[in-house]
Structure formats: C-alpha cells, structure tokens
KEKE-3310 file (N, C-alpha, C; in steps of 0.2 Angstrom, whole numbers, plus 5000, padded with zeros to 4 digits):
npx = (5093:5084:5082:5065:5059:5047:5042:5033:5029:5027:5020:5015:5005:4999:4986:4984:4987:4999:5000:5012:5013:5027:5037:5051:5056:5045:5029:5013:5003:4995:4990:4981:4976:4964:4961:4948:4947:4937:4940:4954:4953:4953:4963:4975:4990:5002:5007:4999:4989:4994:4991:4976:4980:4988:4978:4972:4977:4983:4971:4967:4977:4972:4958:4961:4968:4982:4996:5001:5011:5019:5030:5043:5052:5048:5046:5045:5041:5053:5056:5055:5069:5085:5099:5105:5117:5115:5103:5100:5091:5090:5073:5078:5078:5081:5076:5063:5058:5062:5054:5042:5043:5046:5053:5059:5050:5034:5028:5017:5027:5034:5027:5030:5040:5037:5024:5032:5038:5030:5022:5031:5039:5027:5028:5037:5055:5057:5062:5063:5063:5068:5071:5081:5078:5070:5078:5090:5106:5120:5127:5138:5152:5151:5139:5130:5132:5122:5121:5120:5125:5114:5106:5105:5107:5098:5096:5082:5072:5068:5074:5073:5065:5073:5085:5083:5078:5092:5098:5092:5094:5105:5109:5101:5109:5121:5130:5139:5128:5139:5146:5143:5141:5124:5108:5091:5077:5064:5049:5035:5021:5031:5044:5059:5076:5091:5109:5120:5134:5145:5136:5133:5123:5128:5121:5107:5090:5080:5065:5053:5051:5055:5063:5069:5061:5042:5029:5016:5007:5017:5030:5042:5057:5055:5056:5065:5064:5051:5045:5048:5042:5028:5026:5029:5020:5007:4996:4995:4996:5011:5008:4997:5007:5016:5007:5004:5018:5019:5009:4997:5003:5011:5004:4990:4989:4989:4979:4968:4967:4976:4981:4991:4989:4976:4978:4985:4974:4969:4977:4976:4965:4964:4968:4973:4980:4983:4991:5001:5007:5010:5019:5030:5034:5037:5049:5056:5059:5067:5078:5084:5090:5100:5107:5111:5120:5130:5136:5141:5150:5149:5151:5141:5132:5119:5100:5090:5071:5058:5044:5027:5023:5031:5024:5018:5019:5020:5027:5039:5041:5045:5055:5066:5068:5076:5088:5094:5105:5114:5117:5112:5093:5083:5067:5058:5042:5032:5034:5038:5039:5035:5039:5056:5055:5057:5065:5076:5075:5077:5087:5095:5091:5096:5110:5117:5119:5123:5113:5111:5114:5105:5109)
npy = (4833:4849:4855:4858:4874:4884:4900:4913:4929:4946:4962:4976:4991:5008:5007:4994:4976:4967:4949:4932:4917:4905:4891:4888:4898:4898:4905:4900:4906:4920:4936:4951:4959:4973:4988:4995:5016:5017:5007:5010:5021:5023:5020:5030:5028:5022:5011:5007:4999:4988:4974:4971:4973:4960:4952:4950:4944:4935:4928:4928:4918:4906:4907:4902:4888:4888:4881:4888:4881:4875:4884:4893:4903:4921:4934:4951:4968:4978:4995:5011:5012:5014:5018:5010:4995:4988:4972:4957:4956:4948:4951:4958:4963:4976:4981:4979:4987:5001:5001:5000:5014:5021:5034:5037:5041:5037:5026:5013:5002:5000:4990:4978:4971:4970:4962:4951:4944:4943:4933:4924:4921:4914:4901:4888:4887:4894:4908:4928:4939:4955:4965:4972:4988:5004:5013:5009:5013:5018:5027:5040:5051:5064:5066:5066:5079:5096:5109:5117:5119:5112:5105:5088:5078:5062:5046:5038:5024:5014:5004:4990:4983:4990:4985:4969:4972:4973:4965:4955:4959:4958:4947:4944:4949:4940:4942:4949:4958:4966:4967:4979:4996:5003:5015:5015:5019:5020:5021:5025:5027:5036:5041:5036:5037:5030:5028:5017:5008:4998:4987:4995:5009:5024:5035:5042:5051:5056:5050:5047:5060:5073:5075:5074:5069:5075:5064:5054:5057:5065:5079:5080:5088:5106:5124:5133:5144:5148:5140:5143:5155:5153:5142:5155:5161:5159:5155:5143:5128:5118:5102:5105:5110:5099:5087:5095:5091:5077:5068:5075:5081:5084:5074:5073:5086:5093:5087:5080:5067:5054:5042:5036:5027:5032:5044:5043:5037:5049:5058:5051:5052:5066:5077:5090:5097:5088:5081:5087:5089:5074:5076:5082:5076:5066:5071:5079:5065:5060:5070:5069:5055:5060:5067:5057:5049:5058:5056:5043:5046:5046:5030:5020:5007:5000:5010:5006:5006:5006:4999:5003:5013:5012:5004:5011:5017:5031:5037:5030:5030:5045:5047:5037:5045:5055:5048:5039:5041:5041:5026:5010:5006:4999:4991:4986:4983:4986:4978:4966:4965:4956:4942:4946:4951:4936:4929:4935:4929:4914:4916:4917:4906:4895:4897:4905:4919:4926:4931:4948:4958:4971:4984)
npz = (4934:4932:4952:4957:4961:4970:4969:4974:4971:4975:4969:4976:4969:4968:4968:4966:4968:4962:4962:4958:4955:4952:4944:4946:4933:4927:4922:4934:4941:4941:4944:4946:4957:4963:4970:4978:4980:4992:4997:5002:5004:5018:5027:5033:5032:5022:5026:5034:5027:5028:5034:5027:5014:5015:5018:5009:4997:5003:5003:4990:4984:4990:4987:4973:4975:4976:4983:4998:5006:4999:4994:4992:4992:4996:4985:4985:4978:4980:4990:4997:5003:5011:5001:4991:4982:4968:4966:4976:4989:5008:5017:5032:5048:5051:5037:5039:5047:5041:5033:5039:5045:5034:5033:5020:5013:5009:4999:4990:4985:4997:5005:4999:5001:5018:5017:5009:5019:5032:5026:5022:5036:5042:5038:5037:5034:5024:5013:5012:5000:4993:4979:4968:4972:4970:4975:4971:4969:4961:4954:4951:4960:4953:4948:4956:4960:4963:4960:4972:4990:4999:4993:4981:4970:4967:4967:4961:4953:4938:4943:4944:4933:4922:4925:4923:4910:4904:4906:4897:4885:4886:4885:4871:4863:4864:4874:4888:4902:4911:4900:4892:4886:4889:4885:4893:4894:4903:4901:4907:4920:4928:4921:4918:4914:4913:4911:4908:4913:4910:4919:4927:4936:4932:4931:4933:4931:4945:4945:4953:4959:4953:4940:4925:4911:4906:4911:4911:4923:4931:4934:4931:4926:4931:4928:4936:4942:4940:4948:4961:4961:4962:4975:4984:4982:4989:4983:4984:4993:5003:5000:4990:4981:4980:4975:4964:4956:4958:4955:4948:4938:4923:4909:4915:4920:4909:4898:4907:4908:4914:4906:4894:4885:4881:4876:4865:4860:4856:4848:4838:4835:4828:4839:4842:4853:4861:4852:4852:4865:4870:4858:4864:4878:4871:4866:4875:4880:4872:4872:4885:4884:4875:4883:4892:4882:4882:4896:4896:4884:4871:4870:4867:4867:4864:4863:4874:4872:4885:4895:4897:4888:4877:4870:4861:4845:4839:4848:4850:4836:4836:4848:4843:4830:4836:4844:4836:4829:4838:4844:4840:4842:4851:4855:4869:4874:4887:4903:4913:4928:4937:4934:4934:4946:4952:4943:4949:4964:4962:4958:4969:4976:4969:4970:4963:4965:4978:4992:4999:5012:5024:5031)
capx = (5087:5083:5077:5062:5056:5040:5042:5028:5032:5021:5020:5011:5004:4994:4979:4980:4992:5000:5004:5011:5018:5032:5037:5059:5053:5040:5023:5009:4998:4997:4982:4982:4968:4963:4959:4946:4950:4936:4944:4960:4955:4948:4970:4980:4997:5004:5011:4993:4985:4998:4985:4971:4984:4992:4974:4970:4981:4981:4964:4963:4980:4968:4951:4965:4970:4989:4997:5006:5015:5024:5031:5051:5054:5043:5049:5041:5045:5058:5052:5062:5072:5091:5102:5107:5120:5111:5106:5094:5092:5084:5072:5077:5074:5083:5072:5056:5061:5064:5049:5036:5043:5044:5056:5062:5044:5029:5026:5015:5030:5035:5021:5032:5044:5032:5021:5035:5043:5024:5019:5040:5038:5022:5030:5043:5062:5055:5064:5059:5070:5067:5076:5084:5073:5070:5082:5096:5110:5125:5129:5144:5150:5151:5133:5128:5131:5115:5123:5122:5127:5107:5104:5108:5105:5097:5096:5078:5070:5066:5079:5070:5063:5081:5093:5079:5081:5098:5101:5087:5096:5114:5111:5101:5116:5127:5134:5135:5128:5145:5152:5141:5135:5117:5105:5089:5071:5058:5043:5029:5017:5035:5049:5068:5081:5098:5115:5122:5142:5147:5132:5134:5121:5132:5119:5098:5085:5075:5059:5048:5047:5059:5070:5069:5056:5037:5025:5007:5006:5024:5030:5047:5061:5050:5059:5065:5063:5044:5044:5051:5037:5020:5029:5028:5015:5000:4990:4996:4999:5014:5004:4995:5013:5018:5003:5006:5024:5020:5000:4992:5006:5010:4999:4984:4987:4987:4972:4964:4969:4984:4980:4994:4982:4969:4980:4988:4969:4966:4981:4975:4958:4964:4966:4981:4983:4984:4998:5009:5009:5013:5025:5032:5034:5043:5055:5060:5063:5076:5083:5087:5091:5104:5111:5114:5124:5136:5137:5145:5157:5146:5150:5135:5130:5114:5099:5081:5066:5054:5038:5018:5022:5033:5017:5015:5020:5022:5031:5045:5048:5047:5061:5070:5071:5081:5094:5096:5113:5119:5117:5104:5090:5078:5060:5056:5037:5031:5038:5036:5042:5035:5044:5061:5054:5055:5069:5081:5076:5079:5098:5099:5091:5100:5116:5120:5121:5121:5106:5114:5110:5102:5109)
capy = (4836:4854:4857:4864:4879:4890:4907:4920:4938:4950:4969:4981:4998:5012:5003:4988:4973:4961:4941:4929:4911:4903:4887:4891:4904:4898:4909:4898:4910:4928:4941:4957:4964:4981:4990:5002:5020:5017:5001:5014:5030:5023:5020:5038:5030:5018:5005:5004:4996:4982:4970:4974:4968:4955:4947:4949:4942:4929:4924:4926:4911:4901:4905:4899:4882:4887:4878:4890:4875:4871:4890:4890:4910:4925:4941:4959:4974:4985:5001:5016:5010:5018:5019:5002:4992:4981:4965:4952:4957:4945:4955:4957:4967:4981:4983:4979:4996:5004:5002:5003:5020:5026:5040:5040:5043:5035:5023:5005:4997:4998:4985:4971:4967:4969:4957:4945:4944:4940:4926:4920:4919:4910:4895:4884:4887:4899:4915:4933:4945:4960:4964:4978:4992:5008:5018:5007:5018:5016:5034:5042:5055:5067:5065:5070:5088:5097:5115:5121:5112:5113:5099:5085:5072:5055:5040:5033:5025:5007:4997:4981:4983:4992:4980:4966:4970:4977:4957:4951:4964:4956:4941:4942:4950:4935:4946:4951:4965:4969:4971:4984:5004:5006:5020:5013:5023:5016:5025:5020:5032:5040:5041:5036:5036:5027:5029:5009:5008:4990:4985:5000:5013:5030:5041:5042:5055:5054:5048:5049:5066:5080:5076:5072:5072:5073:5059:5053:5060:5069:5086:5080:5095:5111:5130:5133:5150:5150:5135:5146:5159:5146:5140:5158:5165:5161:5149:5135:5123:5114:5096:5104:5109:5093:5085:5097:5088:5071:5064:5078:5085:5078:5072:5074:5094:5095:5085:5077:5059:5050:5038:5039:5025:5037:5051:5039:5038:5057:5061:5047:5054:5073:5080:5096:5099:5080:5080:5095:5088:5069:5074:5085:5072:5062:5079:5079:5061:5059:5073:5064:5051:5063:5069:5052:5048:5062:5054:5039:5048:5043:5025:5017:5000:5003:5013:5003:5008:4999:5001:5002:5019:5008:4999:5019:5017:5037:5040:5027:5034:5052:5047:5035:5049:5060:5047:5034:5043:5039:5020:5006:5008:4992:4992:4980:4984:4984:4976:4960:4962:4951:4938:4948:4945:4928:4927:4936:4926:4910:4916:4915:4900:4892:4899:4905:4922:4928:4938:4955:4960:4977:4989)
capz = (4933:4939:4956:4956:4966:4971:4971:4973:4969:4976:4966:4977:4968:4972:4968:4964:4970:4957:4963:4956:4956:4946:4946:4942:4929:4923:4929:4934:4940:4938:4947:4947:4963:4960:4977:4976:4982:4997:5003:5003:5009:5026:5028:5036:5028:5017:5030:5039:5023:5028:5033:5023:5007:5014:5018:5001:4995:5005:5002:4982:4984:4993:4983:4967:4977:4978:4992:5000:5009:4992:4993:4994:4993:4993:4983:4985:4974:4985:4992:4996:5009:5012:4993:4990:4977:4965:4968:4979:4999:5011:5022:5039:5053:5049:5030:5039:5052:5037:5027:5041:5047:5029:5034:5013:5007:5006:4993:4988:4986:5004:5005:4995:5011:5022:5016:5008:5024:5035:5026:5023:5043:5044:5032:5037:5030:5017:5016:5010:4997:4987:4972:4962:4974:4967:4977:4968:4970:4959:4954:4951:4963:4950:4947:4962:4961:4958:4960:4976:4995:4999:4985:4980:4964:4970:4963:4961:4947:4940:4944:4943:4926:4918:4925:4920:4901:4900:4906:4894:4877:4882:4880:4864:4859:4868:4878:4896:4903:4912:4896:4889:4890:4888:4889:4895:4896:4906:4899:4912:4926:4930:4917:4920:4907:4915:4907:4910:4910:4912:4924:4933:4932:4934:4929:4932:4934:4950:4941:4957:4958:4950:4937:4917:4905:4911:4912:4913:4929:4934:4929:4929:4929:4930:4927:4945:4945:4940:4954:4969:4963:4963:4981:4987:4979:4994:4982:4986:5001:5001:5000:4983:4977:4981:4970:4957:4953:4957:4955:4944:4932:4915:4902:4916:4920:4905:4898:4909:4911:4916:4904:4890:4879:4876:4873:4860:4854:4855:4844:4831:4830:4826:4844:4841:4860:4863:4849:4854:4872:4867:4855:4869:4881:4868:4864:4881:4882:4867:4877:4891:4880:4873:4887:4895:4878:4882:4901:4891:4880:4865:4866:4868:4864:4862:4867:4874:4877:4887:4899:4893:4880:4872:4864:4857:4840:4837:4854:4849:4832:4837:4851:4838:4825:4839:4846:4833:4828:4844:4841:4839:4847:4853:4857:4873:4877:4894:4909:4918:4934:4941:4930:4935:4953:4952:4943:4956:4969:4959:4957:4976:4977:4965:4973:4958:4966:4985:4994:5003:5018:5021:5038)
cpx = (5087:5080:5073:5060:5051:5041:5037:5030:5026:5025:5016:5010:5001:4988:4977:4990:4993:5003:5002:5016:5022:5034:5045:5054:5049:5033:5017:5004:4999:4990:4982:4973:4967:4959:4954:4947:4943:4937:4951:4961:4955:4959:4973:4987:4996:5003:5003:4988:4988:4993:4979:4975:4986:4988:4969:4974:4984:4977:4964:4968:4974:4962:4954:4967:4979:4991:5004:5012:5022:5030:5041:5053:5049:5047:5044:5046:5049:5056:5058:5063:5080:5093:5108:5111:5114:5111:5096:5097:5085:5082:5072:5075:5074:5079:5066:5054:5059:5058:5046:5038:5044:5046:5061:5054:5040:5025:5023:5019:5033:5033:5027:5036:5040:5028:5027:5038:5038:5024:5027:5038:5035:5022:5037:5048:5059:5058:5061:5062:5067:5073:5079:5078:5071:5075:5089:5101:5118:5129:5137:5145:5148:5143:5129:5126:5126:5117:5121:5120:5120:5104:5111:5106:5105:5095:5088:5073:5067:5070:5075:5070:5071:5085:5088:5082:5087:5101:5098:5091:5102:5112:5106:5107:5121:5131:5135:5135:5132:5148:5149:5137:5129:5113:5099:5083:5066:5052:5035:5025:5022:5040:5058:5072:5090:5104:5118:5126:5144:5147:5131:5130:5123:5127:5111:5094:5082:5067:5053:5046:5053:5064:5068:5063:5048:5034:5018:5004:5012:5026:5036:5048:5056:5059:5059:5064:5053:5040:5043:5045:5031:5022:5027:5023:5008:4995:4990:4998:5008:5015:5002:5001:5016:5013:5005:5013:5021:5012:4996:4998:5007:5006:4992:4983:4985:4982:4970:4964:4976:4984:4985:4990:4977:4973:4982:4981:4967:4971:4978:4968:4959:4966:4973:4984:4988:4991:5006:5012:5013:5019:5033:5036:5038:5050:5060:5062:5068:5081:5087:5091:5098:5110:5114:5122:5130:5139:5141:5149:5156:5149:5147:5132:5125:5109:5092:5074:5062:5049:5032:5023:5027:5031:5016:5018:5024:5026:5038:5046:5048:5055:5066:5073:5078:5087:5096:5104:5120:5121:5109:5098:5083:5072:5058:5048:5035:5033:5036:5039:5041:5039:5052:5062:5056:5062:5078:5080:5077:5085:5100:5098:5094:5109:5120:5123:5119:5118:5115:5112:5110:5105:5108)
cpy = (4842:4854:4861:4867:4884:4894:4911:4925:4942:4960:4973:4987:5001:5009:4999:4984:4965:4953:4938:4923:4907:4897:4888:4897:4902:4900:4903:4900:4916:4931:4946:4960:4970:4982:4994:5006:5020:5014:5004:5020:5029:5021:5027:5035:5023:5009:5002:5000:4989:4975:4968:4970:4961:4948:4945:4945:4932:4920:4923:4918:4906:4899:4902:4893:4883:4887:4882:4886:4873:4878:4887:4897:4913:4934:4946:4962:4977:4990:5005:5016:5014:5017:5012:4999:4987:4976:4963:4954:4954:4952:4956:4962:4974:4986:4983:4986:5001:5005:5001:5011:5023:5034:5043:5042:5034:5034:5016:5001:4995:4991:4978:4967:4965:4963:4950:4943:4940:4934:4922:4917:4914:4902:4892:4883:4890:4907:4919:4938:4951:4962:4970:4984:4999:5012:5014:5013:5018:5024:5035:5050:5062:5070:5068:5077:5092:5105:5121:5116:5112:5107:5094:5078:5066:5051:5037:5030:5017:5003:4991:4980:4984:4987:4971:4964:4970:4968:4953:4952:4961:4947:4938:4944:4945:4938:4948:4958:4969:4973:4977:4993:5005:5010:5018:5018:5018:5021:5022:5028:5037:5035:5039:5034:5036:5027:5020:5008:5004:4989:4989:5004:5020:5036:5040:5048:5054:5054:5047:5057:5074:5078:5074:5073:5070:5068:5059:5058:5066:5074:5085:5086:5102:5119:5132:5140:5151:5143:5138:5151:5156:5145:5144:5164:5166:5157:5145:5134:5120:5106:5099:5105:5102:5088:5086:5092:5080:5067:5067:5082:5080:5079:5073:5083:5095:5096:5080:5072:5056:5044:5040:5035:5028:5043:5049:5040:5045:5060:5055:5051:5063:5077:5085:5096:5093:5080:5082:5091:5080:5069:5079:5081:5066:5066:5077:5071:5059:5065:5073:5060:5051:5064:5061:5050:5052:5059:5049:5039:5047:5035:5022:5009:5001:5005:5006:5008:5001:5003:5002:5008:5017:5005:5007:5021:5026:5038:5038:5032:5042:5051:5043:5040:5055:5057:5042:5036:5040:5031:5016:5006:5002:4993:4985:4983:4982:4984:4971:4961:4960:4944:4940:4948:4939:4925:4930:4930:4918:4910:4914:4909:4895:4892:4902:4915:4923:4933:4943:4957:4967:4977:4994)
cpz = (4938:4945:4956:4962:4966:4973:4971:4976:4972:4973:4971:4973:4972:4972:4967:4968:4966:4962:4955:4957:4948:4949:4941:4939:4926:4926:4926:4937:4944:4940:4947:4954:4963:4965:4975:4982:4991:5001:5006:5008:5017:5031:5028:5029:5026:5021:5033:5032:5023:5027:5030:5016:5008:5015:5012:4998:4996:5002:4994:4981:4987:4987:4974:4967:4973:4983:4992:5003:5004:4990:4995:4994:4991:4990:4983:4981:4980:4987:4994:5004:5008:5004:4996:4984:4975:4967:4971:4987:5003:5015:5031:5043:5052:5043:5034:5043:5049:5034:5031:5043:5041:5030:5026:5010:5010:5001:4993:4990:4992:5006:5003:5000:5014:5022:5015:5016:5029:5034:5027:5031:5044:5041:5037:5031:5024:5019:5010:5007:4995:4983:4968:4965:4970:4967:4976:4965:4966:4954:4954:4954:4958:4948:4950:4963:4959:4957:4965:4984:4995:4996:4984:4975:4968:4965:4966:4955:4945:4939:4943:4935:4923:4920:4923:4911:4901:4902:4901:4885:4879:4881:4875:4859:4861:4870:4884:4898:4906:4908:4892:4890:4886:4889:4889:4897:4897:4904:4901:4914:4926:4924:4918:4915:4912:4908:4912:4907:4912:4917:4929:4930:4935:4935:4927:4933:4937:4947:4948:4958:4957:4946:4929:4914:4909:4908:4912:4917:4935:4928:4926:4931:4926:4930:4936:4948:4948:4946:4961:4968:4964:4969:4985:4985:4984:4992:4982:4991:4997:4999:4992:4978:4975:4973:4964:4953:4951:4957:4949:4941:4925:4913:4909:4919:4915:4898:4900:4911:4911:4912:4896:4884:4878:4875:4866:4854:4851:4851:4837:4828:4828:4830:4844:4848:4862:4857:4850:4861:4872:4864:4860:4876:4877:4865:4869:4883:4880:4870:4881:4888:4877:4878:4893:4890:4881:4892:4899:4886:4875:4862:4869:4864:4861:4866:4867:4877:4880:4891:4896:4887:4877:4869:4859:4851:4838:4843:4851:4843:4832:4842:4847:4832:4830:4840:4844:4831:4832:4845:4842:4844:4846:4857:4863:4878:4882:4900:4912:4923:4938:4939:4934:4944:4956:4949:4947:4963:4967:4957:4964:4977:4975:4968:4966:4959:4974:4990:4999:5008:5019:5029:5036)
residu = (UNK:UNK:UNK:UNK:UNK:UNK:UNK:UNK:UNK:UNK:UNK:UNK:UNK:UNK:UNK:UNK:UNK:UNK:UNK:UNK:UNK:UNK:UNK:UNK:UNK:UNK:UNK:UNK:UNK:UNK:UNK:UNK:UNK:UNK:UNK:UNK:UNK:UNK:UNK:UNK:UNK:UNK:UNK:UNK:UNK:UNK:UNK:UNK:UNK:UNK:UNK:UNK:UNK:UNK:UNK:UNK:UNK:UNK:UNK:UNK:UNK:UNK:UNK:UNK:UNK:UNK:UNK:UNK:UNK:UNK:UNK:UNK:UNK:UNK:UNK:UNK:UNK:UNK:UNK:UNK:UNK:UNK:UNK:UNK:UNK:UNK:UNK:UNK:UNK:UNK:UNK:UNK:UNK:UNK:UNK:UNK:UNK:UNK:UNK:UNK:UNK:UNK:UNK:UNK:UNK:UNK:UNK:UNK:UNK:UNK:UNK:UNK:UNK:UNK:UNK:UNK:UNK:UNK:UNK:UNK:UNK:UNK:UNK:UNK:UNK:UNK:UNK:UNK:UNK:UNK:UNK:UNK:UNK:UNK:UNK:UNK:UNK:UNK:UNK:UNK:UNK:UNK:UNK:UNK:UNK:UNK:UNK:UNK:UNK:UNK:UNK:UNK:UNK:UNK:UNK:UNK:UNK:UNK:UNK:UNK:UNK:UNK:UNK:UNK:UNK:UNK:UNK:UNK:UNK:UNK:UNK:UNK:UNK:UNK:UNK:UNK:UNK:UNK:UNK:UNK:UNK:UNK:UNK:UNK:UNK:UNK:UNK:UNK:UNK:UNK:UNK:UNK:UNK:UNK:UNK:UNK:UNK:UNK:UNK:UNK:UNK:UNK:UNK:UNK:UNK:UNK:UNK:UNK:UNK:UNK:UNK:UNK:UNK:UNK:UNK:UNK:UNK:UNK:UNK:UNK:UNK:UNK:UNK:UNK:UNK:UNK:UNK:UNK:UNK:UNK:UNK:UNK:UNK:UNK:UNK:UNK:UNK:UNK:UNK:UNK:UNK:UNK:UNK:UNK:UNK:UNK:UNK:UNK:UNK:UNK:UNK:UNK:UNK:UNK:UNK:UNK:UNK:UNK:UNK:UNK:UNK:UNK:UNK:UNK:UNK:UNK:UNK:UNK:UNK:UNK:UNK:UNK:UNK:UNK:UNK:UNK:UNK:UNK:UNK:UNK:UNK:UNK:UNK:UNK:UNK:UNK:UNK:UNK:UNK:UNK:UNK:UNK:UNK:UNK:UNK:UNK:UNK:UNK:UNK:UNK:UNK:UNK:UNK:UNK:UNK:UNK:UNK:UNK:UNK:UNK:UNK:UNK:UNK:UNK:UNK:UNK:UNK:UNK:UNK:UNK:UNK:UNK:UNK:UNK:UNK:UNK:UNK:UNK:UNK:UNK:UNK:UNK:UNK:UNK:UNK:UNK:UNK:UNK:UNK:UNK:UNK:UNK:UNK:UNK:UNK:UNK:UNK:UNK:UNK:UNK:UNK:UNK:UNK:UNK:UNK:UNK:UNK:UNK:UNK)
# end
C-alpha cells in the first residue's frame, strides 16, 4: 500500500494567496484569500507583508479544521532567487537570504519560501521546498547574447506551469519528456513562450518584464529606439517607465482592464479596437511561437498552449492558424500549479527524485 503523505502548497500572488492540501496527489482542500489593496498598501516592500500572509494563512487552515500536525512537507511557489537548474530545493538558509533581501526583484512569490520554510520550522520533521522557480535557468549560451556587452538575455518565466505540462503532454503521448522538443506558451498576466530540447529549456523570453509578445498587463519587447526617447524625454520618472512595461501595458494601456475575459467579451459583442488589439496579442505570440521553432531546427514534437487565455477560443485558433505547419498543436487550459506544487515535492518524498540545495 502507498504511503501516504500531507502536503500543502502555498501560491502567493500580488493580491491574493492560493493554499492547498493534498493528500499524495490528491487535492483535499483548495482556498484562494484575496488581500485587499488596503491590507497591502500599509506594506513599503514585498518581504514585510511576510507575517500578515503567513497569519492568514494560518488562520483560514485552522478556521477549515486541517491539522497541520498531520502535515509531512510544505511547498511554496519559487521566487526570484539566483538562476537555478530545474528541479525541487529544500529551503535553507541561504534561499531565505535571498528572498528576504529581494536583491533580483520584487515579487509575491518571494513569499512561498518564506512562509513554507516558517511554519515547516514550527512542525516537527517536516521539511520546506520550492519547485521549478521562475528564474529557472536552462538557456543556451548562445542565447544569451542580446547584442551589445551592456545586456544580457535572462531566463525568467513559468517554469512551474511549462515543465508541469510538458510532463503531463509526454505521457499522454507515452513518452518522456526527456525525449521530446516542445514549444510551450504559457498565455497568463505575463506571456512566455519556451523552446523545450529534451527537457532542457534552451531558449525563453523574459516574461516579467521585457521580452516577447505583450500581455494583459506587460508590453512585452517595445521598439528600442522609441523606448530610449520616452526614458529621455522629461515626462517620465523611471518608476512610471517601469510601470509603463510591466503593470499598466498591454491589453490595459490599451483598453482599460487587464482583464483578458472581458476583452474576450468585448470582441464578441462588436468592439473593433478590442479586436485589433487581441488579434494582435495573438500575431505576436504565434510569432514567438515561430521563432522558437527555428531554435529547434524545425523539429518539433509539438506546440502547447496553456494558462487562463487558453480558455479564449478565438486567441487559440488565431495562434493555431499561424504555427500549426510547424507541428501539432495541443490545447492545455489554465494551470494548476498548485497540483504541480504538490506533485514535486511528493517525488522527494517519495525518493523518487532528490531536493537540490540552493548556494
């Protein structure tokens, strides 16, 4: 009989913070806590909402009657901590360092260590991982080069979710994802379209803030010249430039909400701007799409999409009509990664694969 084991995952976002518990894989309860922005503002930086989440969080396990007692590992999402090989890494001292000084950026998922690691502590023999971070780094030097020494192409994107499916699509093909090249669009908040060369991903867009097709919310890669004059131009700050890219570009400069489901509805009910911009945002991701294929020499297994705008009927086949040439192309709507949470640290526990330590 298998042994069984309690895991809870924790997701932090920017405004809200997903748990859940699994019992092996199987999710037996799921929450999503939705912060509002005046419980957040009264927080300078990221790191200082520490407490504040991790007593929330706490508390709603309790107000659920799950015994944390019964708990055997806790997984948090990754955060952007140093560029890291794939994989599962307990958290020790050196990741918690990392992710309260927030010296790669400030983001949420700093938050998932942090916390997993807290309560892990206050548990007896319970240890604390994170899993496929975003700053998974698997690049090819080649890749790197962005065209002048000054720069330099980074690997961050959503590893969790991409190497999730690309394990989920080999083995509905009975296959393993070693053996296969993929190119993989996660079409969420921020966009990242992976080139994936036998489990290796050689070649990604920085999908936080500069690089591939825009977004809900991100502008994605902008004309660099008309970028350097906006920068020196006097009316802007470098905090509102900043915004510009990454909070208030995309589908929300452009009309208004960051919501790609009501843009969805705004093009069904007639809306031309709403159409041009959507179909535009699906241009530039079969684009990508493209150009990863030519990263992989045109042999490709197949392409997937995946993340919420994969529910968007017209995005898929606007982006199916562009790179179905290049090979099949599979529809995986959404993301669980809380599920894919849950199921990495369940490979260490299992011993089926070995945490990595983080320096």
């Amino acid at each position: 009989m298998e042994k069984r084991y309690i895991i809870l995952a924790i997701n932090p976002g920017s405004t809200s913070t997903k748990i859940a518990v699994f019992k092996n894989t199987k999710s037996v309860f799921l929450k999503t806590i939705r912060h509002s922005s005046e419980n957040l503002e009264q927080f300078e930086r990221i790191t200082d909402q520490f407490h504040f989440r991790k007593d929330v969080v706490l508390k709603e396990l309790e107000d659920s009657e799950v015994d944390v007692n019964q708990i055997s590992a806790v997984v948090g999402r990754g955060g952007l901590i140093k560029p890291v090989e794939s994989g599962v890494y307990e958290v020790n001292e050196a990741m918690v360092k990392d992710l309260r000084e927030g010296k790669r950026g400030e983001h949420a998922s700093n938050l998932g260590g942090l916390i997993a690691r807290d309560i892990a502590d206050s548990l007896p023999d319970v240890r604390a991982f994170i899993a496929d971070p975003v700053v998974v780094d698997e690049m090819e030097d080649v890749a790197r080069v962005a065209g002048h020494p000054y720069f330099q192409r980074i690997s961050i994107f959503h590893a969790l979710n991409q190497k999730a499916i690309a394990r989920s699509h080999a083995k509905s093909l009975d296959r393993d994802y070693q053996d296969l090249n993929l190119i993989i669009a996660h079409l969420g908040g921020g966009i990242s379209v992976g080139a994936h060369k036998k489990g290796k991903v050689i070649d990604v867009n920085n999908a936080l803030d500069g690089e591939g097709p825009f977004s809900p919310e991100r502008t994605g890669s902008l004309p660099v010249g008309q970028l350097a004059s906006i920068c020196y131009s006097g009316d802007y700050s470098f905090q509102e430039v900043k915004k510009m890219i990454k909070g208030q570009g995309g589908l929300v400069a452009y009309l208004d909400t960051n919501d790609a489901y009501e843009v969805e509805l705004m093009v069904r009910e007639g809306n031309e701007k709403a159409k041009l911009v959507q179909d535009a945002m699906s241009y530039q991701i079969g684009k990508e799409i493209g150009a990863m294929g030519s990263v992989l020499n045109g042999e490709v297994d197949s392409i997937i999409l995946t993340g919420g705008i994969a529910h968007n009927p017209m995005v898929v086949d606007y982006v199916r009509s562009m790179v179905r040439f290049i090979a099949p192309v599979a529809i995986y709507p959404g993301e669980d990664e809380m599920q894919a949470l849950a199921e990495n640290g369940l490979r260490v526990l299992q011993e089926k694969e070995e945490s990595k330590n983080y320096e």
